[in-house]
C-alpha positions in Angstrom: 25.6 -1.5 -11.2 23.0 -1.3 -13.8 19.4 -2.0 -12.5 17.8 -5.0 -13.8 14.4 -5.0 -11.8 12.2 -1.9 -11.1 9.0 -2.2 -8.5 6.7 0.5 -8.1 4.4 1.0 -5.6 0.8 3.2 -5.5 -1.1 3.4 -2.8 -4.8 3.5 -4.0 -7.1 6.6 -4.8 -9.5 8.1 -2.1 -12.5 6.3 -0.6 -14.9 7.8 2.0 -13.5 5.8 4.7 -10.0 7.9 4.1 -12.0 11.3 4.4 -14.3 10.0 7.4 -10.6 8.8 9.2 -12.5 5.2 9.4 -10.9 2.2 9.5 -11.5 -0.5 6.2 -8.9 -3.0 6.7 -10.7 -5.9 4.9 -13.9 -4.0 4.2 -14.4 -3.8 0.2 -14.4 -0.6 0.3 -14.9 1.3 -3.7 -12.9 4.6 -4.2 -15.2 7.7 -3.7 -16.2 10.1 -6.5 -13.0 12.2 -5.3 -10.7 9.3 -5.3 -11.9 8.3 -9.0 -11.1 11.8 -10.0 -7.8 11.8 -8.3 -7.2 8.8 -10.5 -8.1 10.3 -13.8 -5.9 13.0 -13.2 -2.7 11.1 -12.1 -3.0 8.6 -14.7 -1.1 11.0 -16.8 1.7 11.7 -14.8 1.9 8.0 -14.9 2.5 7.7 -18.3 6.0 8.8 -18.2 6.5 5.4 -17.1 7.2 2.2 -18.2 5.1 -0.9 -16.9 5.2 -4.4 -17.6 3.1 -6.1 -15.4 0.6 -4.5 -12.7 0.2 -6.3 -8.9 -2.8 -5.4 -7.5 -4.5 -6.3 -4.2 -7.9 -8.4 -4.6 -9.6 -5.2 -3.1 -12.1 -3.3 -4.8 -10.0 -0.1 -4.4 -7.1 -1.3 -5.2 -8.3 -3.1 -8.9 -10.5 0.0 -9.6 -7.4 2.5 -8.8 -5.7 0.1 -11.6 -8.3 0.2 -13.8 -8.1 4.1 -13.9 -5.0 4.9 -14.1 -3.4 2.0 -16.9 -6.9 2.0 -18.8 -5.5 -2.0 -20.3 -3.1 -1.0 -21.6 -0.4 -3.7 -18.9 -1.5 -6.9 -18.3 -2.7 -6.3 -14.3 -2.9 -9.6 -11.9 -4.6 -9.5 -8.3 -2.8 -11.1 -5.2 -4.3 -11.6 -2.0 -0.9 -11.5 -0.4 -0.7 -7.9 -1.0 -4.4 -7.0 0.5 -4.5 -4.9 3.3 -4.0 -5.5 7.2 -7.4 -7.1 8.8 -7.9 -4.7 11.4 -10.1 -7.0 13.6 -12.9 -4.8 15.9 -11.4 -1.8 14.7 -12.8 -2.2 10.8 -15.4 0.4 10.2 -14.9 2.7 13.5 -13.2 5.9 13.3 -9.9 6.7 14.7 -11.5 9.2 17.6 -14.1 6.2 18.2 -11.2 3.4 18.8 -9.3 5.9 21.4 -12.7 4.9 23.6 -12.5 1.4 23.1 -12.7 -0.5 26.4 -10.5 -3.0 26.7 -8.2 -0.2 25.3 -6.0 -0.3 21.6 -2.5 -0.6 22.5 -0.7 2.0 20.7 2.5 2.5 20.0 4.7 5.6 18.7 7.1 4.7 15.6 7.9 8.0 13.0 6.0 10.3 15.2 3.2 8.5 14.8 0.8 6.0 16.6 0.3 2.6 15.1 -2.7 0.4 16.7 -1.2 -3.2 18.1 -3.7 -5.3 19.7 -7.0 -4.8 17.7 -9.2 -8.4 18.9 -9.3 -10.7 15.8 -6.8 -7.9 14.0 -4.0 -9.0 11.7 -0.8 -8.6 14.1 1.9 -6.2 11.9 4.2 -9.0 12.7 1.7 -11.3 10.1 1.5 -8.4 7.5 5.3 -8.2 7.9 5.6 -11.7 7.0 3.2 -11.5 4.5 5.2 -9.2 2.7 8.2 -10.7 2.8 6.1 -13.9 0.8 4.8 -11.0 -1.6 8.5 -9.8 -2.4 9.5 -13.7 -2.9 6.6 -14.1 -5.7 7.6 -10.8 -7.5 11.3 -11.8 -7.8 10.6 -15.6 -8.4 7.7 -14.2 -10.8 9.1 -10.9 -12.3 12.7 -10.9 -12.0 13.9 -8.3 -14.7 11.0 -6.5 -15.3 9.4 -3.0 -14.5 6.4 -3.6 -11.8 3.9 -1.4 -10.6 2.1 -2.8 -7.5 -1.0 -1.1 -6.0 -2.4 -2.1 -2.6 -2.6 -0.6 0.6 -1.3 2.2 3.4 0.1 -0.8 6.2 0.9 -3.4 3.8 2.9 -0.9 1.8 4.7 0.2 4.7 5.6 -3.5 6.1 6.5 -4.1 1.9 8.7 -1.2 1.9 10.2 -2.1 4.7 11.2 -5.2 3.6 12.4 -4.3 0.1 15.0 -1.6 2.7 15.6 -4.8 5.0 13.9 -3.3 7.6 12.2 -5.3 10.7 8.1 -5.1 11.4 8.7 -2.5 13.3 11.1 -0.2 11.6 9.1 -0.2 8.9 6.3 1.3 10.5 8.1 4.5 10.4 7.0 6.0 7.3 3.2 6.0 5.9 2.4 6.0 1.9 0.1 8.9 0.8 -3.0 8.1 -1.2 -1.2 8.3 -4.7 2.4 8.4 -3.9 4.5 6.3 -6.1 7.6 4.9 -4.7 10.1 3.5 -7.0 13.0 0.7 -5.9 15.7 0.2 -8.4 17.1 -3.4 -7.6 20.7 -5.3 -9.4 20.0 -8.3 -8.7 18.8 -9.1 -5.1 20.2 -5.5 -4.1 18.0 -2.7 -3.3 20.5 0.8 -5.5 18.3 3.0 -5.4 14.9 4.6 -4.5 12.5 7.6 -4.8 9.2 8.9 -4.2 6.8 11.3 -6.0 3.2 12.6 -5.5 1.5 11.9 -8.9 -1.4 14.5 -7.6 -0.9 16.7 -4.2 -2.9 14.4 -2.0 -2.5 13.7 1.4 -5.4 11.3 3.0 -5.5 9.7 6.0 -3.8 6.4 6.7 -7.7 5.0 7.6 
Protein backbone atom coordinates (compact mmCIF):
# COMPACT_ATOMS: atom_id res chain seq x y z
CA UNK A 1 0.00 0.00 0.00
CA UNK A 2 1.63 3.27 -0.82
CA UNK A 3 1.31 5.92 2.04
CA UNK A 4 -0.78 8.82 1.26
CA UNK A 5 -0.70 10.72 4.69
CA UNK A 6 2.48 11.22 7.00
CA UNK A 7 2.07 12.76 10.74
CA UNK A 8 4.93 13.62 12.69
CA UNK A 9 5.19 14.25 16.11
CA UNK A 10 7.91 16.42 18.32
CA UNK A 11 7.68 16.77 21.65
CA UNK A 12 9.00 20.32 22.51
CA UNK A 13 12.53 21.51 23.54
CA UNK A 14 13.60 21.80 27.27
CA UNK A 15 12.17 24.23 29.87
CA UNK A 16 13.27 24.61 33.49
CA UNK A 17 10.27 22.96 34.70
CA UNK A 18 11.68 19.56 32.74
CA UNK A 19 15.19 19.98 34.54
CA UNK A 20 13.55 20.96 38.03
CA UNK A 21 11.07 17.44 37.47
CA UNK A 22 8.08 20.12 38.06
CA UNK A 23 4.91 19.76 36.85
CA UNK A 24 3.57 22.61 33.97
CA UNK A 25 0.55 21.12 32.66
CA UNK A 26 -1.27 24.41 31.59
CA UNK A 27 1.42 26.74 32.92
CA UNK A 28 2.96 28.87 29.95
CA UNK A 29 5.91 27.75 30.53
CA UNK A 30 8.93 29.33 27.67
CA UNK A 31 11.75 26.78 26.72
CA UNK A 32 14.99 27.45 28.83
CA UNK A 33 18.24 28.70 27.39
CA UNK A 34 19.13 24.81 27.00
CA UNK A 35 15.95 23.82 25.41
CA UNK A 36 16.40 26.85 22.74
CA UNK A 37 19.78 25.45 22.05
CA UNK A 38 18.57 21.96 21.72
CA UNK A 39 16.33 23.47 19.11
CA UNK A 40 18.95 25.11 17.09
CA UNK A 41 20.82 22.20 16.84
CA UNK A 42 18.00 19.63 15.84
CA UNK A 43 16.57 21.90 13.41
CA UNK A 44 19.02 20.49 11.01
CA UNK A 45 18.46 16.94 11.39
CA UNK A 46 14.96 18.08 10.62
CA UNK A 47 15.64 19.22 7.37
CA UNK A 48 15.91 15.96 5.85
CA UNK A 49 12.33 16.11 5.97
CA UNK A 50 9.46 17.17 4.22
CA UNK A 51 6.69 19.37 5.92
CA UNK A 52 3.64 20.73 4.63
CA UNK A 53 1.84 22.05 7.41
CA UNK A 54 3.01 22.39 11.15
CA UNK A 55 0.24 21.65 14.23
CA UNK A 56 1.35 23.18 17.19
CA UNK A 57 -0.10 23.48 20.67
CA UNK A 58 -1.25 27.14 21.79
CA UNK A 59 1.58 26.81 24.39
CA UNK A 60 4.47 28.98 24.51
CA UNK A 61 6.79 26.00 24.33
CA UNK A 62 5.38 24.37 21.98
CA UNK A 63 5.07 27.60 19.22
CA UNK A 64 8.62 28.73 20.25
CA UNK A 65 10.02 24.98 19.71
CA UNK A 66 8.31 25.57 16.09
CA UNK A 67 9.58 28.79 15.56
CA UNK A 68 13.17 27.31 16.00
CA UNK A 69 13.32 24.51 14.40
CA UNK A 70 11.17 25.42 10.70
CA UNK A 71 12.49 29.17 10.93
CA UNK A 72 8.98 30.01 8.35
CA UNK A 73 9.70 28.25 6.14
CA UNK A 74 5.84 25.78 6.59
CA UNK A 75 2.97 27.43 7.18
CA UNK A 76 2.48 26.45 11.21
CA UNK A 77 -1.26 26.62 12.85
CA UNK A 78 -1.89 26.42 16.73
CA UNK A 79 -4.64 24.11 18.19
CA UNK A 80 -5.84 24.04 21.61
CA UNK A 81 -6.92 20.52 21.25
CA UNK A 82 -3.40 19.41 21.16
CA UNK A 83 -2.29 21.50 24.46
CA UNK A 84 -1.10 19.66 27.19
CA UNK A 85 -2.96 17.68 30.12
CA UNK A 86 -4.24 20.28 32.99
CA UNK A 87 -2.68 18.81 35.82
CA UNK A 88 -4.97 20.41 38.45
CA UNK A 89 -3.05 20.98 42.15
CA UNK A 90 -0.23 19.20 40.89
CA UNK A 91 0.85 22.23 38.27
CA UNK A 92 4.03 23.77 39.47
CA UNK A 93 5.01 21.18 42.33
CA UNK A 94 7.74 18.78 41.85
CA UNK A 95 7.37 15.13 41.38
CA UNK A 96 9.08 14.34 45.07
CA UNK A 97 6.67 17.23 46.47
CA UNK A 98 3.34 15.53 45.01
CA UNK A 99 4.45 11.89 46.58
CA UNK A 100 3.57 14.10 50.08
CA UNK A 101 0.36 15.33 49.02
CA UNK A 102 -2.33 14.62 51.56
CA UNK A 103 -5.16 13.51 50.30
CA UNK A 104 -2.64 11.31 48.36
CA UNK A 105 -2.08 11.14 44.09
CA UNK A 106 -3.36 8.00 43.03
CA UNK A 107 -0.81 6.40 41.01
CA UNK A 108 -0.86 3.85 38.83
CA UNK A 109 1.97 1.59 37.08
CA UNK A 110 1.54 1.31 33.12
CA UNK A 111 5.21 0.67 31.01
CA UNK A 112 7.11 0.55 34.16
CA UNK A 113 6.17 3.62 35.02
CA UNK A 114 3.86 5.69 37.39
CA UNK A 115 1.20 7.86 35.86
CA UNK A 116 -0.64 10.41 38.38
CA UNK A 117 -4.77 9.71 38.16
CA UNK A 118 -6.71 11.77 40.56
CA UNK A 119 -4.92 15.27 40.63
CA UNK A 120 -8.12 17.74 42.18
CA UNK A 121 -9.28 19.96 39.28
CA UNK A 122 -6.67 17.80 36.93
CA UNK A 123 -7.60 16.85 33.42
CA UNK A 124 -8.65 12.98 33.78
CA UNK A 125 -6.29 10.93 30.92
CA UNK A 126 -9.62 9.59 30.01
CA UNK A 127 -10.51 13.60 28.70
CA UNK A 128 -6.97 13.95 27.10
CA UNK A 129 -7.68 10.60 25.49
CA UNK A 130 -10.76 11.85 24.02
CA UNK A 131 -9.28 14.90 23.22
CA UNK A 132 -6.98 13.33 21.03
CA UNK A 133 -9.03 11.30 19.30
CA UNK A 134 -11.01 14.96 18.24
CA UNK A 135 -7.33 16.11 17.31
CA UNK A 136 -6.69 13.05 14.94
CA UNK A 137 -10.36 13.71 13.37
CA UNK A 138 -9.28 17.49 12.43
CA UNK A 139 -5.87 16.37 10.88
CA UNK A 140 -7.54 13.76 8.64
CA UNK A 141 -10.75 15.94 7.93
CA UNK A 142 -8.09 18.98 7.58
CA UNK A 143 -4.86 17.34 6.08
CA UNK A 144 -5.73 14.26 4.48
CA UNK A 145 -2.75 13.50 2.03
CA UNK A 146 -0.25 15.57 3.34
CA UNK A 147 3.08 15.40 5.38
CA UNK A 148 2.30 16.88 9.02
CA UNK A 149 4.58 17.68 11.67
CA UNK A 150 2.65 18.28 15.05
CA UNK A 151 4.50 19.60 18.16
CA UNK A 152 2.77 19.57 21.63
CA UNK A 153 3.29 17.77 24.63
CA UNK A 154 4.70 14.52 26.77
CA UNK A 155 0.81 13.13 27.91
CA UNK A 156 -1.05 14.40 25.08
CA UNK A 157 1.43 12.85 22.78
CA UNK A 158 1.22 9.67 24.40
CA UNK A 159 -2.83 9.56 24.58
CA UNK A 160 -2.32 10.84 20.49
CA UNK A 161 -0.03 8.10 19.82
CA UNK A 162 -2.05 5.90 21.25
CA UNK A 163 -4.86 6.61 19.28
CA UNK A 164 -3.21 6.88 15.92
CA UNK A 165 -2.01 2.63 17.19
CA UNK A 166 -5.78 2.18 18.27
CA UNK A 167 -4.81 1.93 21.59
CA UNK A 168 -7.34 2.63 24.76
CA UNK A 169 -6.43 5.62 27.47
CA UNK A 170 -4.76 3.45 29.21
CA UNK A 171 -2.64 1.38 26.89
CA UNK A 172 -1.35 4.32 25.63
CA UNK A 173 0.14 5.34 28.68
CA UNK A 174 2.77 2.89 28.12
CA UNK A 175 5.31 4.69 26.33
CA UNK A 176 6.54 8.44 27.12
CA UNK A 177 8.00 10.91 24.17
CA UNK A 178 11.48 12.33 24.91
CA UNK A 179 12.00 16.01 24.69
CA UNK A 180 12.87 16.07 20.82
CA UNK A 181 11.93 12.69 19.66
CA UNK A 182 10.22 12.57 16.37
CA UNK A 183 7.88 9.90 15.80
CA UNK A 184 6.68 9.37 12.30
CA UNK A 185 3.21 7.38 11.30
CA UNK A 186 2.82 6.35 7.72
CA UNK A 187 -0.98 6.05 7.09
CA UNK A 188 -2.97 4.49 3.43
CA UNK A 189 -5.88 5.76 3.93
CA UNK A 190 -7.45 5.51 7.43
CA UNK A 191 -4.71 2.65 8.10
CA UNK A 192 -1.90 3.13 10.40
CA UNK A 193 1.56 0.92 7.83
CA UNK A 194 4.05 1.92 9.36
CA UNK A 195 5.96 3.86 12.13
CA UNK A 196 9.36 4.95 13.56
CA UNK A 197 11.09 6.97 16.02
CA UNK A 198 14.34 8.95 16.13
CA UNK A 199 16.15 11.32 18.56
CA UNK A 200 16.86 14.47 16.49
CA UNK A 201 19.59 15.45 19.51
CA UNK A 202 20.45 12.76 22.44
CA UNK A 203 18.03 14.23 24.95
CA UNK A 204 16.28 12.65 27.49
CA UNK A 205 14.20 15.03 30.00
CA UNK A 206 11.78 14.37 32.27
CA UNK A 207 8.21 13.76 31.55
CA UNK A 208 7.43 17.07 34.02
Amino acid sequence: MNPDTVIHTIRHGSTEYNAEKRYAGTLDIPLSEKGISECRLAASKLQAYHFEIIVTSAMKRAVETAKLMVDGKVPVIQSTLCNERNFGIMEGYTWDEILRFDPPILLINVGNDLHTVNPARGEPFEDVWQRAKKFRKFIFRNFQGKSILVISHGVFLQMFHGVLRNLNCIGSLARFPSNLELATFIFSGGELIEEKMVKLLDVKAPKW
